[in-house]
C-alpha positions in Angstrom: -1.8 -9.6 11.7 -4.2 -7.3 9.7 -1.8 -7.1 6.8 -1.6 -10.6 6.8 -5.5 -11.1 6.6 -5.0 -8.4 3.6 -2.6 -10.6 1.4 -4.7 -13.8 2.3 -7.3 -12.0 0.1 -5.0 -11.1 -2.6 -3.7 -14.6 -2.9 -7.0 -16.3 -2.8 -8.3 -14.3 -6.2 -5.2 -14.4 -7.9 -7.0 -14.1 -11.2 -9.6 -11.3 -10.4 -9.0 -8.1 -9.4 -9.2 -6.7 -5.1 -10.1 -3.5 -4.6 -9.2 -2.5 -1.5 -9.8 1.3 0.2 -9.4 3.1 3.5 -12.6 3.9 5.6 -11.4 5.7 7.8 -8.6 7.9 6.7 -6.1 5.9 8.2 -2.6 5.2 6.5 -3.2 1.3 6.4 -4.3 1.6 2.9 -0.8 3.4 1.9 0.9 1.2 3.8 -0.6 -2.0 2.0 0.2 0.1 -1.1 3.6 0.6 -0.8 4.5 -3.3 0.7 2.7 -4.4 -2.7 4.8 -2.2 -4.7 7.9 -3.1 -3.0 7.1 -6.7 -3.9 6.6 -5.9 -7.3 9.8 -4.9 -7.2 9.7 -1.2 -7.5 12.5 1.1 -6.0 12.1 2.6 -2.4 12.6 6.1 -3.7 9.7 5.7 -6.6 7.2 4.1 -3.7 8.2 7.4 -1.4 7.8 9.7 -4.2 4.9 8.7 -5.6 3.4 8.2 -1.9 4.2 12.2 -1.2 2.5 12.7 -4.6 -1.3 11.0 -3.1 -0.5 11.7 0.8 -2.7 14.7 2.2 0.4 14.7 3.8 3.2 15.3 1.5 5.6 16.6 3.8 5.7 13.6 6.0 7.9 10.4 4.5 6.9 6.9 5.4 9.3 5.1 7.7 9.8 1.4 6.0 
């Protein structure tokens, strides 16, 4: 239900812009990063690459 409290705040400023950032070196923020690119419509295989690109991790792919 924490994703869902995250795209509750996206949808209520729909014209300004959300930063949102990870506190606690977590992967919740790369998770919320790659469902919003997936909803934009960008392919799976971009969203991996580009998340092996920014992981500290690279050698690890996500599982969605």
């Amino acid at each position: 239900m924490r994703h869902q409290k995250v795209f509750d705040i996206f949808l209520s400023h729909p014209v300004n812009r959300v930063l949102f950032h990870c506190t606690a070196g977590k992967d919740r923020t790369d998770i919320i990063s790659m469902l919003i690119l997936a909803l934009c419509g960008i392919e799976d295989q971009n969203i991996i690459t580009n998340y092996k690109l920014v992981s500290p991790t690279p050698h690890m792919t996500p599982f969605y």
